[in-house]
C-alpha positions as CSV (number, residue, x, y, z in Angstrom):
1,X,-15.0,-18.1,-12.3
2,X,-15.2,-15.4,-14.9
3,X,-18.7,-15.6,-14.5
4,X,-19.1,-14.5,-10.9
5,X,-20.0,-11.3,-9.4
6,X,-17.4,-9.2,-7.9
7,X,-17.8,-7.8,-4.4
8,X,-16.0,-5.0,-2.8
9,X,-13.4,-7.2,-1.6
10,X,-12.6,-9.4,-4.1
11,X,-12.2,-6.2,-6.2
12,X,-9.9,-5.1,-3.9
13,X,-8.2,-8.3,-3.8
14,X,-7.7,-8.3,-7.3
15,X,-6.2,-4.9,-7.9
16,X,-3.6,-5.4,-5.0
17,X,-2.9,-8.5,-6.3
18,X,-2.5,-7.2,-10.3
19,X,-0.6,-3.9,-8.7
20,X,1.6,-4.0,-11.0
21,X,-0.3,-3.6,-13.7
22,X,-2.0,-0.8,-12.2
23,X,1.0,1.3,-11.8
24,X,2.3,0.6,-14.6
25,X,-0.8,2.0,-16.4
26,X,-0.6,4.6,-13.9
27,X,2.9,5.9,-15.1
28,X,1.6,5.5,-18.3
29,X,-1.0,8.1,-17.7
30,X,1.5,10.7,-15.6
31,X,3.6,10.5,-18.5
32,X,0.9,11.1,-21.0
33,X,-0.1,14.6,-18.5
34,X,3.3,15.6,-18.3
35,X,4.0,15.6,-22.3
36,X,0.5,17.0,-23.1
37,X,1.4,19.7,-21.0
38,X,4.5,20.5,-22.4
39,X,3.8,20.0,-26.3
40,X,0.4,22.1,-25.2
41,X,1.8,24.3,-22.9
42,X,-0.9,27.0,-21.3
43,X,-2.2,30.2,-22.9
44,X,-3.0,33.4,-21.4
45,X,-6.8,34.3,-21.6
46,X,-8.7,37.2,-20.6
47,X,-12.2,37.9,-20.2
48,X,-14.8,40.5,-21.0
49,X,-18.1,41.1,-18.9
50,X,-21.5,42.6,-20.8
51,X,-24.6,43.6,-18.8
52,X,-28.2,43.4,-19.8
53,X,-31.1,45.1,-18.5
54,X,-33.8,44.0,-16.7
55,X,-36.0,43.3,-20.1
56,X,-34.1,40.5,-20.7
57,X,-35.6,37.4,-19.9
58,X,-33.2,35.0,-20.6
59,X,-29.5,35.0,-21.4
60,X,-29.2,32.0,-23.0
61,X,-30.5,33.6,-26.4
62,X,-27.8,36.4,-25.8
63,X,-24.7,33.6,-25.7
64,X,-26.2,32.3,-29.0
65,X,-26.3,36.0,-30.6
66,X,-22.5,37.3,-28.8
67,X,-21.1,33.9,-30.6
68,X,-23.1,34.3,-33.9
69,X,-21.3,34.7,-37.3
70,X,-23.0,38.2,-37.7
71,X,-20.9,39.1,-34.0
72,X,-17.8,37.1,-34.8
73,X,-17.1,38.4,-38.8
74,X,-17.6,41.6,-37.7
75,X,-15.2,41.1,-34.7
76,X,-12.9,39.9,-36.8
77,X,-12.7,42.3,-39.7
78,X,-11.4,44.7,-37.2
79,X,-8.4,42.7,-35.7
80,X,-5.0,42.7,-36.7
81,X,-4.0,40.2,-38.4
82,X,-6.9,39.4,-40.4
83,X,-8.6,36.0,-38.9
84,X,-10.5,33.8,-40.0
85,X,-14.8,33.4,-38.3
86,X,-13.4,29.7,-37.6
87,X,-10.7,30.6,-36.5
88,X,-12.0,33.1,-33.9
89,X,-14.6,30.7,-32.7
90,X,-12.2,28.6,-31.6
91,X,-10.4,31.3,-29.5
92,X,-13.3,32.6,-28.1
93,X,-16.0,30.9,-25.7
94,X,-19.0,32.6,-24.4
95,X,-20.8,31.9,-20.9
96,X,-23.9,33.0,-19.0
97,X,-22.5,34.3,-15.5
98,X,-25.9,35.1,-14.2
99,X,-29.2,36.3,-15.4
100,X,-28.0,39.5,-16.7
101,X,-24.1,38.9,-16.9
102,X,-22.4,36.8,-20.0
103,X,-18.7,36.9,-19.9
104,X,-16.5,36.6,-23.0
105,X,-13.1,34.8,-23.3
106,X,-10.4,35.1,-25.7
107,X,-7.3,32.8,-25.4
108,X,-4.6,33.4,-27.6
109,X,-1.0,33.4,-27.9
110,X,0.6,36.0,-25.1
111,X,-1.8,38.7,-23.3
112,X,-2.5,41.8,-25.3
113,X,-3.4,39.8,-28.0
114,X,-6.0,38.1,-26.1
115,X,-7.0,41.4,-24.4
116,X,-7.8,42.9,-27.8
117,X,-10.1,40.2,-29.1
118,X,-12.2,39.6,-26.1
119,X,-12.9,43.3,-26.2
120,X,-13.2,43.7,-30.0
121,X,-16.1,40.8,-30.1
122,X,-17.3,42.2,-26.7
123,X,-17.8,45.6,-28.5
124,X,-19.5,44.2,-31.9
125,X,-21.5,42.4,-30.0
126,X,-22.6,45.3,-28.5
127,X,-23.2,46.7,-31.7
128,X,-24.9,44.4,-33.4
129,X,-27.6,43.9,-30.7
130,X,-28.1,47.9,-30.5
131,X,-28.6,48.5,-34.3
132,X,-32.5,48.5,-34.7
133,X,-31.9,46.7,-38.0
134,X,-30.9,43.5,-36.7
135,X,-33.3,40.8,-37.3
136,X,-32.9,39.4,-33.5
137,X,-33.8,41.8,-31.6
138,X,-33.0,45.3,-30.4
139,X,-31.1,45.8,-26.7
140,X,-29.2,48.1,-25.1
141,X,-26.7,46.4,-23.4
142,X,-23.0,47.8,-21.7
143,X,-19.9,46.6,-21.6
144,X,-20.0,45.6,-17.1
145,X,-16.0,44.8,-17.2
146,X,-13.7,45.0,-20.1
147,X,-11.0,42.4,-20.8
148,X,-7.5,43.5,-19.0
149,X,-4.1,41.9,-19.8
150,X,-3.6,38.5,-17.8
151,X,-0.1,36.8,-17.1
152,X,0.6,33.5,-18.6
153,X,-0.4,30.6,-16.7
154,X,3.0,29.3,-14.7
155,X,4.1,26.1,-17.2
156,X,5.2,24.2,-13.0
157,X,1.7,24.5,-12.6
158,X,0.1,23.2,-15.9
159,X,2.5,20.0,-15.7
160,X,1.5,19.2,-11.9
161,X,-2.2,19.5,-12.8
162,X,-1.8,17.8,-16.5
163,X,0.2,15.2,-14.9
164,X,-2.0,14.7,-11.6
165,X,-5.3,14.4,-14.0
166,X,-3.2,11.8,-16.1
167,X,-2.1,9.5,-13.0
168,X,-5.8,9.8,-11.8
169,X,-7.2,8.7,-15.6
170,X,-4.3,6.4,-15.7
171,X,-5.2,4.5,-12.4
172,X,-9.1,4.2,-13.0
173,X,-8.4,2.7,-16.8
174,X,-5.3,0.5,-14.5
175,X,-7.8,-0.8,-12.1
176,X,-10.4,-1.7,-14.5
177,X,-8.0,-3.7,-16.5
178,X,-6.7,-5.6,-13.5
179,X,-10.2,-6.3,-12.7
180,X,-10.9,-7.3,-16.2
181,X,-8.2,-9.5,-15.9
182,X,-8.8,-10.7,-12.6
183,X,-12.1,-11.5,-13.7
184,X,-11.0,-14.1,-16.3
185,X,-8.2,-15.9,-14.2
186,X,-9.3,-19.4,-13.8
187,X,-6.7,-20.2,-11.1
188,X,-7.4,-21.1,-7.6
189,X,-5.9,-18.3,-5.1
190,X,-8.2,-18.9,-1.6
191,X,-7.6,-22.1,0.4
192,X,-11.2,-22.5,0.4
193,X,-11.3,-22.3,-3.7
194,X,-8.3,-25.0,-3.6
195,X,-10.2,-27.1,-1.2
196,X,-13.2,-27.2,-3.0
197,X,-12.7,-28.1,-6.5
198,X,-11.9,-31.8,-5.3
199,X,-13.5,-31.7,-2.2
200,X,-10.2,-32.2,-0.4
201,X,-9.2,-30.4,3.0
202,X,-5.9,-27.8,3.3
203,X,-4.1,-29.6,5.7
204,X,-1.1,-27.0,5.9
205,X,-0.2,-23.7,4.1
206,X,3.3,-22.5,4.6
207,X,5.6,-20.2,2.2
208,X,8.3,-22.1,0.3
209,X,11.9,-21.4,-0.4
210,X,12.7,-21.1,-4.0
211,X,15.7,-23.0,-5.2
212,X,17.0,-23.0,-8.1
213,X,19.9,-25.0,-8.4
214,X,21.6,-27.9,-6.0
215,X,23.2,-25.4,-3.9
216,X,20.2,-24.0,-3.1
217,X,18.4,-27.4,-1.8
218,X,21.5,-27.9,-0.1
219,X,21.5,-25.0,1.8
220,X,17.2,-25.9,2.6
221,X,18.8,-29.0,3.6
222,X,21.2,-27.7,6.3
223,X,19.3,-24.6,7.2
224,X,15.2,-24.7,6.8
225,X,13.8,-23.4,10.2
226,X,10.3,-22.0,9.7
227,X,8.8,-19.6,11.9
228,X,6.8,-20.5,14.8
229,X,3.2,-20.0,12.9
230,X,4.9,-22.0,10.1
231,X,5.8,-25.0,12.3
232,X,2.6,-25.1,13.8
233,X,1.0,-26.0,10.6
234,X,3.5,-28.7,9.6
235,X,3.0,-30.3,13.3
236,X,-0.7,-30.2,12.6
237,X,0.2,-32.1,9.3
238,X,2.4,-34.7,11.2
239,X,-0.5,-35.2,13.2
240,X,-2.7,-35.3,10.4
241,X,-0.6,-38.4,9.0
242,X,-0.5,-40.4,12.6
243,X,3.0,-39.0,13.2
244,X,1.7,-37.2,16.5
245,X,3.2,-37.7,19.4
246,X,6.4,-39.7,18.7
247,X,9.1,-39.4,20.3
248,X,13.0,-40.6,19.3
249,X,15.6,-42.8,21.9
250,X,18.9,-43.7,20.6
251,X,18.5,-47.1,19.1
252,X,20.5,-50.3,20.4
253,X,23.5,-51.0,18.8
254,X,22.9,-52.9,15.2
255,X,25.6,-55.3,15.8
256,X,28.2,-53.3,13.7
257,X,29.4,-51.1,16.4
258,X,27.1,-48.2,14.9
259,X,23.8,-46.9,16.4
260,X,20.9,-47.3,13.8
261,X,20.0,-44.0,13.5
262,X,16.7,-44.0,16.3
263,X,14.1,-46.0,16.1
264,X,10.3,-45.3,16.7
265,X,8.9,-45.0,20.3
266,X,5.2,-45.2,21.1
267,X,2.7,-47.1,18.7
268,X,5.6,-48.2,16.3
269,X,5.7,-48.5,12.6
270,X,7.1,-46.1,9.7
271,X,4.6,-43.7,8.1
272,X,5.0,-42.7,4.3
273,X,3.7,-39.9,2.7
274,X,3.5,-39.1,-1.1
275,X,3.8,-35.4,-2.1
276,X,2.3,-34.7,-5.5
277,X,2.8,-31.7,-7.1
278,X,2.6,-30.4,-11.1
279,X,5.4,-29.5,-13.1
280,X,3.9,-26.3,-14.1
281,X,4.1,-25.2,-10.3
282,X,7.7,-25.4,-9.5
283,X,6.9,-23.6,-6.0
284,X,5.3,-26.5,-4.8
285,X,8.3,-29.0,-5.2
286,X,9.5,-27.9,-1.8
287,X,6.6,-28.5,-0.6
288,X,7.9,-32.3,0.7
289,X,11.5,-31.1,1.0
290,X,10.8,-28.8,3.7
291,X,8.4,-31.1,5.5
292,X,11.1,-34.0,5.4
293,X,13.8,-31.3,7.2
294,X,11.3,-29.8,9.9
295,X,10.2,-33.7,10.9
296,X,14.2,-34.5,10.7
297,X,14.7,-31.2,12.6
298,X,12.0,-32.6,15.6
299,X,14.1,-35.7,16.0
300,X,11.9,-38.3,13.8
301,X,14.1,-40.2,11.9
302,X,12.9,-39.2,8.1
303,X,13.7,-40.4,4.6
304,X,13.5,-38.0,1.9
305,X,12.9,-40.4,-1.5
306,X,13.6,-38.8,-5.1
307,X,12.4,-41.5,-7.4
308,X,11.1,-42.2,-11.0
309,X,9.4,-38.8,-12.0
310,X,6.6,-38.0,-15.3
311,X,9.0,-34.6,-15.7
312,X,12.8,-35.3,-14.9
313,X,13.4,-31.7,-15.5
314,X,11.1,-30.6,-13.2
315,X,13.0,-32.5,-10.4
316,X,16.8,-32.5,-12.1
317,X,18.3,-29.9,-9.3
318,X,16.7,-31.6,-6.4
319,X,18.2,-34.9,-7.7
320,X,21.7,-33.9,-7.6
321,X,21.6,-32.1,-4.8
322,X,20.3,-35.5,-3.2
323,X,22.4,-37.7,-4.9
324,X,25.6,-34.8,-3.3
325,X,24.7,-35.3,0.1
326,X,24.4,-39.4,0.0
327,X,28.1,-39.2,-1.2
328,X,29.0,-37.3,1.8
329,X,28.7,-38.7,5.6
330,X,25.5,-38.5,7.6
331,X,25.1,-35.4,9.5
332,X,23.9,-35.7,12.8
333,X,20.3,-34.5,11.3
334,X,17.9,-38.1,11.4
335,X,17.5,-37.4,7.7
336,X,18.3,-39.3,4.8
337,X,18.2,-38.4,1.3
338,X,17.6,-41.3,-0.8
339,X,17.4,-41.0,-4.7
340,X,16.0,-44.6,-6.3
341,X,14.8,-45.6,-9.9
342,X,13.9,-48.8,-7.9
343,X,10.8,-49.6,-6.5
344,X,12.4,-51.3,-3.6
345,X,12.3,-49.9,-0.2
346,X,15.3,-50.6,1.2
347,X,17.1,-47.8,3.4
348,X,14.0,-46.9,4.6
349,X,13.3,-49.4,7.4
350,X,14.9,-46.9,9.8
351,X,12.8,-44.3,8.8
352,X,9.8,-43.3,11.0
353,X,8.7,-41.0,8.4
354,X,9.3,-41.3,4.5
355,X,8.3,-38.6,2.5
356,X,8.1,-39.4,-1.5
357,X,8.2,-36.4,-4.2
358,X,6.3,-36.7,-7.0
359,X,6.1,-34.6,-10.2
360,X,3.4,-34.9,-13.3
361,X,2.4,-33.3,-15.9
362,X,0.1,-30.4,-15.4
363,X,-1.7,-31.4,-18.9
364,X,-1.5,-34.8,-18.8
365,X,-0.7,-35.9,-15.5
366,X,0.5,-39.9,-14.9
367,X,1.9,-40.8,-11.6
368,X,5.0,-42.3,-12.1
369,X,6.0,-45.8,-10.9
370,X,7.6,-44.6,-7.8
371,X,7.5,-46.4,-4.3
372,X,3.7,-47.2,-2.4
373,X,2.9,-44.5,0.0
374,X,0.5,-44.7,3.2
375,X,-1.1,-41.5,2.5
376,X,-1.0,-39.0,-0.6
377,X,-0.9,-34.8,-0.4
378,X,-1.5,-32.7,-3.6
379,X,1.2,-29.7,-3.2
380,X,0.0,-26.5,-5.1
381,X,1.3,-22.8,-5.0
382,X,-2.0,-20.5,-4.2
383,X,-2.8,-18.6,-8.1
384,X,-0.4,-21.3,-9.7
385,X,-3.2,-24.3,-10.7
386,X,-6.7,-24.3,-12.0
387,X,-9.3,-26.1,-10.5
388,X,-8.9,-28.8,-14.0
389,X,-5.6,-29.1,-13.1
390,X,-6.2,-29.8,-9.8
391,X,-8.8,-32.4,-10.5
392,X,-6.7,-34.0,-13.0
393,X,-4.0,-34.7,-10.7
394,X,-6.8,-36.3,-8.2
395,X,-7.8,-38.8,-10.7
396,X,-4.4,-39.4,-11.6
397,X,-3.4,-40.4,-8.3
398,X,-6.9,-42.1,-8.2
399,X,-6.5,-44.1,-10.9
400,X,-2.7,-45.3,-9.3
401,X,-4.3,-46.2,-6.2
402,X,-3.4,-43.9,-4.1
403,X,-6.1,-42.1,-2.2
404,X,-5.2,-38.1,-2.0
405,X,-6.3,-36.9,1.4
406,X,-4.9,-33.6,1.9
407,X,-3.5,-30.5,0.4
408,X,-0.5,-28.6,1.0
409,X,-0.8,-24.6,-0.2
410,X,2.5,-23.4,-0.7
411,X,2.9,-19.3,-0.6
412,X,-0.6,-18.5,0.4
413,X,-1.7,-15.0,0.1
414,X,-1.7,-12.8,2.9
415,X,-5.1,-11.2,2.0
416,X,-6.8,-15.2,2.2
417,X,-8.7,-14.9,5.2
418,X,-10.2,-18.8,4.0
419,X,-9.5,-22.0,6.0
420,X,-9.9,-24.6,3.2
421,X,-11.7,-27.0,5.5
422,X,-14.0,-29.0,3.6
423,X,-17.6,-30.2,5.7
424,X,-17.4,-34.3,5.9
425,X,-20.8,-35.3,4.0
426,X,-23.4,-37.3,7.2
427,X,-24.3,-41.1,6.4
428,X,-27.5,-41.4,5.8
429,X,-28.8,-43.0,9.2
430,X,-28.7,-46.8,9.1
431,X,-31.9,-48.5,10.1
432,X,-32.3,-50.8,13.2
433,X,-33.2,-54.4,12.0
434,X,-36.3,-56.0,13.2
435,X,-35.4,-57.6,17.3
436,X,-36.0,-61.6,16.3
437,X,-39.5,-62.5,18.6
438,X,-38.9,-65.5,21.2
439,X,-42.4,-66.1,22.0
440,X,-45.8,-64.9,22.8
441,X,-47.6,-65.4,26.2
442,X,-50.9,-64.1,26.5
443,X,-52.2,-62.6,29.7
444,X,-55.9,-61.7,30.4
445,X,-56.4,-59.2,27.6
446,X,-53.1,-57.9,27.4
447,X,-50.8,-59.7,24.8
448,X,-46.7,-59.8,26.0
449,X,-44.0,-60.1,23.6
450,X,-40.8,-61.4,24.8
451,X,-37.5,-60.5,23.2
């Protein structure tokens, strides 16, 4: 990816996304203004005008001669204190104002003293270009507007314009960084991108909860209710899996004076779905969670399995918040939390829909040996996984036997305007075999083939 232009929008992308970065640099640059104008604070200048006549062709020769060392020694030989030609040069700045003005500026210290030197070079310039003996050339030239005493700049007014310039320089250096940055991030952030890299269709992009302990997955247990947008893309994933159009009835009595929890109406049979997610994306592991409570939540009886996992760690709060709520009685909920080292399947005969988390290795990523799923989903955070990663975890499913047909995108960003739909590749057309011939019967000239 680092090698691909960058459009207008994907720049734009990029620097809301790295804002952070951008402000910070941003502060750093205000901050910068600000103390620049205060260790620097502003010095009074004031400016003296010379006129030239009409014999003058150009003025530009006459800025060179007014900030000569001739002009300047001279100059400075009659201020008080005594001052160095460096050291005027550097207080004094000479301009062409038009084609027969220059104006002369002294800055220094407080007013008068910047009065006095503006006038003083103003007046040896003068000089020195009216003595016949100079080896320049010889002009009469008059002093248009002497240099008057100017107030100190307002030190309010230096820091708002030192520290505006510094937020402005500080957010253009920001905003190339982020893009710089941007530029190099390998990970996948459009549904489209995520799609793509296996060649796998986003079958459902939803933002996750974030817990971080058992009582958090408790509490998605008892209250996950997404909004409506949100449960429209997990019904199109229940579709997506043949779970569409079920429907629950109170099963028959199981001969121990208990219902069985519902059974499944219409074309029968329990559906199982593994969701496979990376340990380096910990966003993603609610990914099945909150699928198993909206399909519990829409009446199908569903069992949530925790089994063997590549990264206990990555799965250790989930766990015991599981292994919490099978110690306590069933809620009314058709959910069941099931947490098995076993490969076996029982418990989940009831279950119309069994949903299976599983955790590898972003590196090196093995699927453990956990229960056989129907179907398999990759669960990824969007910016989380690279396109490796992602096709690391295909193969590793691949090479387990289980076939990955969708993707979940947990958090996707709200400037992804992508689908992730990926276009199913045509079969070739198949070619009609030759009809088998039953006979020939010959007519007059006209020859008839019968099929």
């Amino acid at each position: 990816m680092s090698q691909q232009p960058l459009d207008l929008r994907k720049s734009i992308s990029i620097i809301k996304r790295l804002k952070a970065i951008v402000g910070i640099v941003s502060g750093v640059g205000l901050l910068a203004g600000v103390g620049y104008a205060l260790v620097h604070p502003p010095e009074p200048s004031s400016t003296a005008v010379v006129s030239f006549p009409a014999s003058v062709q150009s003025t530009a020769t006459e800025v060179v001669i007014a900030d000569s060392y001739p002009v300047l020694s001279a100059a400075a030989a009659k201020l008080a204190p005594l001052v160095t030609v460096d050291q005027l040069r550097n207080e004094v700045q000479v301009k062409s104002l038009t084609n027969y003005l220059i104006s002369i500026t002294a800055t220094s210290k407080n007013g008068n003293e910047a009065e006095t030197i503006a006038n003083t070079v103003a007046q040896s310039y003068i000089a020195y270009v009216a003595d016949k003996r100079n080896p320049v050339q010889h002009v009469v030239v008059d002093l248009f507007q002497p240099a008057v005493t100017a107030p100190a700049p307002s030190p309010i007014q230096s820091i708002l314009i030192d520290g505006l310039v510094g937020l402005v320089a500080g957010a253009l250096v920001g905003s190339v960084l982020a893009l710089a940055l941007g530029r190099n991030d390998r990970r996948l952030r459009e549904r489209d991108q995520i799609a793509h890299s296996i060649g796998v269709p986003v079958v459902a992009s939803v933002p996750v909860s974030h817990p971080s302990d058992p009582a958090d997955w408790a509490k998605l247990f008892a209250n996950y209710q997404p909004q409506a947008v949100h449960a429209w893309q997990l019904r199109t994933l229940l579709r997506y899996i043949g779970m569409a159009d079920q429907e629950t009835r109170p099963s028959p009595d199981n001969g121990t004076g208990e219902a069985d929890g519902g059974v499944l109406t219409g074309d029968g049979g329990g559906v199982s779905l593994g969701v496979l997610s990376l340990s380096s994306d910990p966003r993603a592991l609610a990914l099945g969670p909150q699928l198993a409570v909206f399909a519990a939540s829409q009446g199908i009886p569903t069992a949530l399995v925790i089994g063997p996992q590549q990264d206990e760690s990555a799965t250790a709060a989930l766990r015991t918040a599981c292994e919490a709520a099978q110690a306590t009685p069933e809620s009314s909920r058709p959910l069941k939390l099931v947490v098995s080292d076993e490969l076996e399947e029982t418990g989940q005969k009831r279950a119309a829909l069994t949903v299976v988390v599983i955790v590898v290795d972003g590196r090196t990523p093995e699927v453990p040996t956990t229960m056989r799923t129907g179907a398999t989903v990759i669960g990824v955070t969007a910016g989380r996984v690279t396109a490796e990663q992602l096709a690391r975890a295909a193969v590793a499913a691949a090479g387990d036997d289980r076939e990955v047909t969708g993707i979940l995108v947990a958090d996707p960003e709200q400037t992804d305007k992508t689908t992730g739909r990926v276009p199913q590749l045509m079969r070739p057309p198949r070619r009609g075999l030759p009809n088998r011939l039953k006979g020939v019967v010959a007519k007059g000239t006209v020859t008839e083939v019968r099929r």
